[in-house]
Legacy VTK file of the C-alpha trace (Angstrom):
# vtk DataFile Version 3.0
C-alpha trace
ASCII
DATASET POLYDATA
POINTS 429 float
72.184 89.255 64.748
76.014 89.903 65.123
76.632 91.231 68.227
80.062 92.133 70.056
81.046 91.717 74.065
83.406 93.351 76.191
86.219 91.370 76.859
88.904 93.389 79.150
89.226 96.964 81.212
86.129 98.533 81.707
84.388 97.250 78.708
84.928 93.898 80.009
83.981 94.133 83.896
80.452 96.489 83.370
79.626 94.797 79.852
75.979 93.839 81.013
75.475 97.618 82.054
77.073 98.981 78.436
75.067 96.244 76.626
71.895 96.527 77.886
68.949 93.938 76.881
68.123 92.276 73.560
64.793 92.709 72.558
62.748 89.430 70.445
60.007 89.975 68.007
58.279 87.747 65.655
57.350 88.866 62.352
55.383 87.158 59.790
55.817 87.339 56.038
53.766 85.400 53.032
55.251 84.276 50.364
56.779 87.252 48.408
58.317 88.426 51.237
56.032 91.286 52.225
55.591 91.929 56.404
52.632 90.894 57.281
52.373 91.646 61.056
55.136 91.622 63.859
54.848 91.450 67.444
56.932 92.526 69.949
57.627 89.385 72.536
60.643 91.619 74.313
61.260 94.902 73.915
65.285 96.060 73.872
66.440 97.983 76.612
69.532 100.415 75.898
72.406 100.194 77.446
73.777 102.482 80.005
76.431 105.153 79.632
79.297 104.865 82.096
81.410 107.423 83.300
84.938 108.065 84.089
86.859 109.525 86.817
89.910 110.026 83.824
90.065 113.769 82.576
90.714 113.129 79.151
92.906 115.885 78.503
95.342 114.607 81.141
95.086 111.553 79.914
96.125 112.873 76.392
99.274 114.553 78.213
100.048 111.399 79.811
100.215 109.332 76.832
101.761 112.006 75.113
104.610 112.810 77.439
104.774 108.733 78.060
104.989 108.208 74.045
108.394 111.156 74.321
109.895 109.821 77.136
113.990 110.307 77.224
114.911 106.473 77.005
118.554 105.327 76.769
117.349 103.289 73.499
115.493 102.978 69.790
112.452 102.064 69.447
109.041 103.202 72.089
109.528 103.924 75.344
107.939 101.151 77.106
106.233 102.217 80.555
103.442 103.865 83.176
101.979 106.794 84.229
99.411 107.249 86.947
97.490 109.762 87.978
95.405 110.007 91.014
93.481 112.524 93.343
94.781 111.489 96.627
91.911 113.389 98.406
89.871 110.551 97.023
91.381 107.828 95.368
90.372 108.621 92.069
91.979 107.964 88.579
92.415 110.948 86.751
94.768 108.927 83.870
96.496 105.747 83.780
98.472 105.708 80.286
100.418 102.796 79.179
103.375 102.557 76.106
103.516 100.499 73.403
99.649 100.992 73.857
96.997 99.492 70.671
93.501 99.942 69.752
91.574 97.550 70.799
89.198 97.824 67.651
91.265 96.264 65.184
90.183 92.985 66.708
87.115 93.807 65.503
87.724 93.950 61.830
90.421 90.979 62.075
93.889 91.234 62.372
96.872 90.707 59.302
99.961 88.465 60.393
101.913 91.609 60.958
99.741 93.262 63.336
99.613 90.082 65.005
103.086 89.689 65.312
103.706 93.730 66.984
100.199 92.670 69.119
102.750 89.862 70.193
105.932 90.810 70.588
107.862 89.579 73.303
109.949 92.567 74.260
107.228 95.427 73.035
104.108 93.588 74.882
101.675 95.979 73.901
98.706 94.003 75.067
100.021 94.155 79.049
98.685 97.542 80.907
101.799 97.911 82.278
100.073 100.628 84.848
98.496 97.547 86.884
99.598 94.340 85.180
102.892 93.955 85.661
104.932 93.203 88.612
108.064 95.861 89.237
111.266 95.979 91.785
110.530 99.841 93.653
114.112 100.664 94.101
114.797 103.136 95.754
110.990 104.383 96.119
110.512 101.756 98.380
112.936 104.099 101.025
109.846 106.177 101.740
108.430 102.745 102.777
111.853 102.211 105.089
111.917 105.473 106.289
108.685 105.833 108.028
108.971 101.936 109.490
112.054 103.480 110.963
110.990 107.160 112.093
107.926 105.780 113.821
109.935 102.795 115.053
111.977 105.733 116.951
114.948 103.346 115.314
115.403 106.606 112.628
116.608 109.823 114.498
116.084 112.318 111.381
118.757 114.456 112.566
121.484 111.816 113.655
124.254 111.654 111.613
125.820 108.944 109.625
128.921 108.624 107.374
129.011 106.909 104.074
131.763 105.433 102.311
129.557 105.734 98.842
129.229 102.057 99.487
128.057 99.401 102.082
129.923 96.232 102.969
127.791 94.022 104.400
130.381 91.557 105.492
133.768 90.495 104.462
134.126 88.235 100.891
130.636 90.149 99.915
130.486 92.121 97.147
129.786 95.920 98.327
126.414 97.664 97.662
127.237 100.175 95.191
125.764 104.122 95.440
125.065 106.638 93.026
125.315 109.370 96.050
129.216 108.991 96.932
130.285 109.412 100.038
129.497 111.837 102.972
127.729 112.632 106.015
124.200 112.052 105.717
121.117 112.533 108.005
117.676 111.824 107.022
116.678 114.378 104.762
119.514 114.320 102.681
120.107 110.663 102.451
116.232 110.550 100.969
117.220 113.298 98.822
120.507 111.889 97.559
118.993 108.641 97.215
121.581 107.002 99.716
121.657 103.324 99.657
124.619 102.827 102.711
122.540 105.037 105.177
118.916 102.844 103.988
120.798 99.719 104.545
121.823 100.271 107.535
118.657 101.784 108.791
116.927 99.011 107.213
118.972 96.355 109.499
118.377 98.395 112.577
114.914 97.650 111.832
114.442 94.150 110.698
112.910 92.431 107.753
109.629 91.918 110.402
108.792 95.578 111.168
110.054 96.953 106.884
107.125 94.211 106.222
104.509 95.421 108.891
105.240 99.303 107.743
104.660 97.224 104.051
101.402 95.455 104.935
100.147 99.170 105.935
100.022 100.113 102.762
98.349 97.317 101.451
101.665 96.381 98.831
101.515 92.736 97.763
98.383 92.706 97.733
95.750 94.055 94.418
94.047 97.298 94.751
90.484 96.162 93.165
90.084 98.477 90.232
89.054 95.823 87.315
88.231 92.211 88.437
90.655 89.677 87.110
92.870 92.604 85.483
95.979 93.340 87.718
98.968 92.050 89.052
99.341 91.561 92.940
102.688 92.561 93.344
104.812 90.713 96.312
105.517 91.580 99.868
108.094 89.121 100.324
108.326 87.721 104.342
110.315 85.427 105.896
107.773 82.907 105.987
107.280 83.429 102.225
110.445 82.953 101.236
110.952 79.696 102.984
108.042 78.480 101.187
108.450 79.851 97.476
112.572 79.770 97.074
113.219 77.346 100.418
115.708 79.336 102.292
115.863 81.364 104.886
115.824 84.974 105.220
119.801 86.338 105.452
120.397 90.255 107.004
121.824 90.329 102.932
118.160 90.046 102.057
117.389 92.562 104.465
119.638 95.015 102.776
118.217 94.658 99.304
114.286 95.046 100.741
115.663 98.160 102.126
116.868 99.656 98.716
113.160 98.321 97.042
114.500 95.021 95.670
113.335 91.746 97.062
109.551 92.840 96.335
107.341 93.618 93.546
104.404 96.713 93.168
102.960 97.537 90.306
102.299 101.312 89.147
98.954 102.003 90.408
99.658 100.460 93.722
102.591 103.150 94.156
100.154 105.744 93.203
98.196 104.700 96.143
100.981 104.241 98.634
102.087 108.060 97.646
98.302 109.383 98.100
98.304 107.792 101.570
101.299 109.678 102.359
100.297 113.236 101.087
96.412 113.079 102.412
98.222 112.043 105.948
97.269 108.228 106.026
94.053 107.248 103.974
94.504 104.089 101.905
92.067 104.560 99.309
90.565 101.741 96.904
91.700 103.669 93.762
88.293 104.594 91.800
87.899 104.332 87.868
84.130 104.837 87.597
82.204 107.646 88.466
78.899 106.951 88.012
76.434 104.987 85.267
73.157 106.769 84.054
70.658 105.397 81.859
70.479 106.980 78.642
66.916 107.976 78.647
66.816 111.346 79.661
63.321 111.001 80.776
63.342 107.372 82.530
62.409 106.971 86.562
65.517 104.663 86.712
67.936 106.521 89.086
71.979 106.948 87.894
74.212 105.147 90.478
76.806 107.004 91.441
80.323 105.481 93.162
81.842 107.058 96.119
85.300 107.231 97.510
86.055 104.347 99.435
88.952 104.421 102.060
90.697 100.594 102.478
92.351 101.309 105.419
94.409 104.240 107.807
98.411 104.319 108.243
98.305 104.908 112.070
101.581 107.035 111.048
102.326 109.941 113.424
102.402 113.460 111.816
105.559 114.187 112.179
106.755 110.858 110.495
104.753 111.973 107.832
106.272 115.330 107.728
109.946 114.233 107.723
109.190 112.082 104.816
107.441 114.434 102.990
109.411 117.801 103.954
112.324 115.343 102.302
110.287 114.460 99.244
109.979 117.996 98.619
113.616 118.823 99.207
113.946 115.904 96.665
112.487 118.010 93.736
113.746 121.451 94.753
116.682 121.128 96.322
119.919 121.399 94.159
121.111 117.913 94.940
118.462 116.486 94.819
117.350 113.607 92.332
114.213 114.863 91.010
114.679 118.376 90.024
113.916 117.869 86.203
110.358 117.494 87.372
109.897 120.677 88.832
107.295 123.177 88.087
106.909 126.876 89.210
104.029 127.208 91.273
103.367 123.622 91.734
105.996 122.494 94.648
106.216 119.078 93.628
107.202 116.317 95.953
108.663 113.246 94.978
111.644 110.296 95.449
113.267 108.913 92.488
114.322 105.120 91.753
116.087 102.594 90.168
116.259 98.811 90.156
117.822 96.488 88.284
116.341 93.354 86.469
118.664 91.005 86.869
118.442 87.309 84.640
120.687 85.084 87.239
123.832 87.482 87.742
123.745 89.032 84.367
122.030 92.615 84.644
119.411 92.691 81.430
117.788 96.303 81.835
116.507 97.987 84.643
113.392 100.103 86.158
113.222 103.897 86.995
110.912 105.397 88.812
109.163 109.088 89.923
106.650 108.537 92.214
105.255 111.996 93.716
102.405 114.348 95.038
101.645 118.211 94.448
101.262 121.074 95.710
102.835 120.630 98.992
100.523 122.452 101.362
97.442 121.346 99.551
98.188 117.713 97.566
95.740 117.229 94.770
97.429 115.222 92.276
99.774 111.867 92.797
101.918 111.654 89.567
103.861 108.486 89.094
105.665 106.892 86.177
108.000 104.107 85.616
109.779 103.030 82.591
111.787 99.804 81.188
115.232 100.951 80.142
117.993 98.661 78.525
120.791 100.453 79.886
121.529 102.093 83.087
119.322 105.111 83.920
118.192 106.573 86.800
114.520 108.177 87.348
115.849 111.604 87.946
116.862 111.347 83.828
114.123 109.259 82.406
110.837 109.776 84.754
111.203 113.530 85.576
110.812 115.107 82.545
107.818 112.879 82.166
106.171 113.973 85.336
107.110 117.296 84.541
105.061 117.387 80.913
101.961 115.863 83.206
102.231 118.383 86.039
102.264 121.223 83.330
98.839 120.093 81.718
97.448 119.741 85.497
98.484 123.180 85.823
97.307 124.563 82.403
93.848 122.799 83.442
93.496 124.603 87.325
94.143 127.710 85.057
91.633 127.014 82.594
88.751 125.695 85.212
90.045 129.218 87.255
89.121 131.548 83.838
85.889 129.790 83.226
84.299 130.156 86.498
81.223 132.713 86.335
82.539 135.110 89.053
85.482 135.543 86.689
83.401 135.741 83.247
81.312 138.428 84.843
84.451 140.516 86.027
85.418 140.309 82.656
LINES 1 430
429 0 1 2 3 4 5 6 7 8 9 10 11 12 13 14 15 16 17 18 19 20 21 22 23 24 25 26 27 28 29 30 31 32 33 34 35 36 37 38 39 40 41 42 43 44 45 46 47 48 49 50 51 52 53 54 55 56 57 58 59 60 61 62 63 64 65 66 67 68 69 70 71 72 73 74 75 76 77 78 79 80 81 82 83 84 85 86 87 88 89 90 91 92 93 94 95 96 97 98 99 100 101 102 103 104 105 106 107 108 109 110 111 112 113 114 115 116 117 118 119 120 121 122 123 124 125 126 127 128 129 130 131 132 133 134 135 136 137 138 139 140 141 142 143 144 145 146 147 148 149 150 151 152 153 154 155 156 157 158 159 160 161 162 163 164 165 166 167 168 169 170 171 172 173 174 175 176 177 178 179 180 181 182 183 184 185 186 187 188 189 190 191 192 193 194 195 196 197 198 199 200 201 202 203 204 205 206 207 208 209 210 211 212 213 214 215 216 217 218 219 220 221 222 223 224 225 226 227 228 229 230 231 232 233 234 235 236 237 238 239 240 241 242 243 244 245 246 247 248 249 250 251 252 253 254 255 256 257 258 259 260 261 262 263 264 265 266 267 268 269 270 271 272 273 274 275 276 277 278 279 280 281 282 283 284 285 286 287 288 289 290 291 292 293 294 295 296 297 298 299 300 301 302 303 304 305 306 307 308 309 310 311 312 313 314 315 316 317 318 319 320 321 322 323 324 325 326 327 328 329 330 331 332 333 334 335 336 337 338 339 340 341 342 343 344 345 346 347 348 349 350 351 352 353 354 355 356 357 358 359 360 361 362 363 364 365 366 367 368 369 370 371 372 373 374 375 376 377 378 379 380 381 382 383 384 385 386 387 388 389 390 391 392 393 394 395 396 397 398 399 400 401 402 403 404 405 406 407 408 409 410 411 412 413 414 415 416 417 418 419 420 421 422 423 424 425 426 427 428
C-alpha cells in the first residue's frame, strides 16, 4: 500500500511515534473474486498524536509580522523570529520567510515550483531560525559586557570618550560608529550601540576570557532541538583559527569579536543566550515537544510527557546581570536608544539591537540586523528575537523592531484573552 514518511522537522525526528505500526492480513478469494475468509496475522497500531510547545496564534503573528517586515528591498523579506519562555526553555514560535508547504512534495512538483523551492538567493527550503549560521553584531556586546563586568575589567560607571570611531593602530582603517562621538559609560554605550567603547573594553579583556564568557552560553555549539537539523554556529578561538584559516589571532581580531563579527549563532541559539540572561543564568535545552499521547482515549498506554531541561548555569553575579539588563531596558525605552520602535505599553521590553555586515572578500554584499530581547522586565516570560537579510544598509532598530513589536502585541492580546476567560472572571461577570 502507498505509504508516506517523515523526512525533516518534527515529522522527520518522531516519524515512528506519528506512524505507528502496519498491520498484515491474509485474505483469500476464489475465482470471481468474492472474499472468502481473512485473517488477521498483525493487527495495525495507530499512531500517536504529538504535541507542541508552539501557541499557534503566536506563531500566526510571527509569520505574519515576519512576512511585513520593513526591508530596504523588493521582493520577501527573508529572515527569523523566535520565541521562547525563558522560565523554561520552551518554543512558543519559530517562523521562518520565504517559508513553503511541505505538501506539495507530495503531489509532485512543476519546473517552476522547483525552481522558487531552489532559488539561490530566496532559499526557502533553509529554516533560517536554526539552520543557518549568522555574524551577531552588535548583540554579541551583551556577550562582551558581562565577560567584562564580572571580569571587574568593566567599571559601569567609568567614563570613556569616543571619537565616533576607533583607530586601532596607525595605516588601519578606523572602525566606523553609528553612535558619533561622546562620553559614554556603560549603560549608554549598550544603549547607543557604541562600537569605540566595546572595542576597547573588548581588548582590556582578551580574545581568551570574550571566549570563556562565550563557551558559557553554550554559542558554537547546537542546542539539540531536531537531530541532524541545525547549524552549530562558531565560537571562533585562537586555537581555531590557527587551524581553520592558519594564522594567528591579531588584537584587530579581537576588536571585531567584540562588535559580534568573527563568530557565527544562529537564531534560536540567541533566543537561548537572551533567556539565560532574563531568568538570571539557566541555559536551557530549548523544548519543541510537549508531550505524545496515544490516540485511544481508552488505552492503558501512559502519554509521555517532556520536561524542561536546564544545559547548564552562567555563574554570572546579579549585579552583572542587572547592569546588562537595566541597559537592555534603557535600550527600548530610553529616547536614544536603538530599539524604541519595539516598544509596547505595559510590556517593558528589553532588548539590544544589531548589525553586521556580510562581507564577499572586501566588497560588502548585504548585511544582518538583529532584535534580540526579553519582557516584562520584573517578571520575563517571553524572549522575542528576529533577524533579517537586508541588501542594503539597515540597522535592527529600523528593520527588527517593528517586527518584535507586532509579536509582543499578540503576546499581549493573548495574557488578556487567557485573563477574561478564567472562571473567577466569567463568574464576576
Amino acid at each position: 500500500m502507498p505509504d508516506f514518511k517523515g523526512v525533516t522537522g518534527v515529522e522527520g525526528a518522531l516519524d515512528e511515534q506519528l506512524r505507528g505500526k502496519t498491520g498484515i492480513k491474509s485474505v483469500l478469494v476464489n475465482s470471481l473474486g468474492y472474499r472468502q475468509s481473512e485473517n488477521v496475522w498483525s493487527p495495525s497500531e495507530a499512531g500517536q498524536n504529538v504535541y507542541l510547545t508552539i501557541d499557534l496564534a503566536i506563531q500566526k503573528a510571527a509569520e505574519e509580522a515576519l512576512r511585513s517586515a520593513p526591508v530596504p528591498y523588493s521582493g520577501p523579506p527573508r529572515g527569523a523570529v523566535v520565541v521562547m519562555d525563558p522560565r523554561s526553555g520552551e518554543l512558543i514560535a519559530m517562523a521562518s520567510n520565504p517559508s513553503f508547504d511541505p505538501n506539495e512534495f507530495v503531489s509532485g512538483l512543476s519546473r517552476e515550483e522547483w525552481q522558487r523551492l531552489n532559488d539561490p538567493k530566496l532559499r526557502p527550503q533553509i529554516n533560517r531560525a536554526m539552520q543557518e549560521n549568522y555574524a551577531p553584531g552588535s548583540i554579541f556586546k551583551i556577550v562582551v559586557g558581562l565577560a567584562g563586568l564580572e571580569a571587574g575589567t568593566i567599571n559601569p560607571n567609568e567614563i570613556y570618550h569616543s571619537k565616533g570611531y576607533y583607530e586601532l593602530t596607525r595605516g588601519h582603517p578606523p572602525i566606523g560608529d553609528t553612535a558619533g562621538p561622546g562620553d559614554f559609560n556603560f549603560r549608554r554605550a549598550l544603549v547607543k550601540s557604541s562600537n569605540p567603547y566595546f572595542i576597547h573594553q573588548g581588548l582590556k579583556l582578551g580574545v581568551d576570557r570574550i571566549v570563556e564568557m562565550g563557551k558559557r552560553f553554550h554559542l558554537g555549539e547546537r542546542t539539540g532541538i531536531l537531530p541532524r537539523q541545525e547549524a552549530a554556529g562558531n565560537l571562533p578561538t585562537r586555537e581555531w583559527r590557527e587551524q581553520k584559516l592558519g594564522g594567528a589571532w591579531f588584537e584587530g581580531n579581537t576588536a571585531n569579536l567584540s562588535i559580534g563579527h568573527e563568530i557565527d549563532v544562529t537564531p534560536l541559539q540567541v533566543a537561548v543566550m537572551i533567556s539565560a540572561v532574563a531568568n538570571g543564568g539557566k541555559v536551557f535545552w530549548p523544548r519543541l515537544v510537549a508531550r505524545i499521547e496515544p490516540q485511544d482515549p481508552f488505552t492503558d498506554q501512559q502519554p509521555l510527557t517532556f520536561r524542561s531541561r536546564v544545559r547548564d548555569e552562567l555563574k554570572i553575579s546579579k549585579s552583572s546581570l542587572d547592569t546588562v539588563r537595566d541597559a537592555m531596558l534603557a535600550d527600548v525605552e530610553d529616547s536614544e536608544g536603538t530599539g524604541t520602535r519595539a516598544a509596547v505599553p505595559g510590556m517593558r521590553i528589553c532588548a539590544k539591537t544589531g548589525t553586521a555586515q556580510i562581507k564577499q572578500g572586501r566588497k560588502t554584499v548585504g548585511h544582518t540586523t538583529w532584535f534580540a530581547s526579553f519582557a516584562p522586565y520584573s517578571d520575563p516570560r517571553y524572549v522575542v528575537v528576529v533577524m533579517l537579510e537586508t541588501e542594503q544598509a539597515g540597522s535592527g532598530g529600523a528593520t527588527c523592531a517593528p517586527v518584535a513589536q507586532q509579536v509582543y502585541r499578540a503576546l499581549q492580546k493573548r495574557e488578556q484573552q487567557m485573563k477574561s476567560n478564567k472562571p473567577e472572571t466569567l463568574a464576576k461577570q
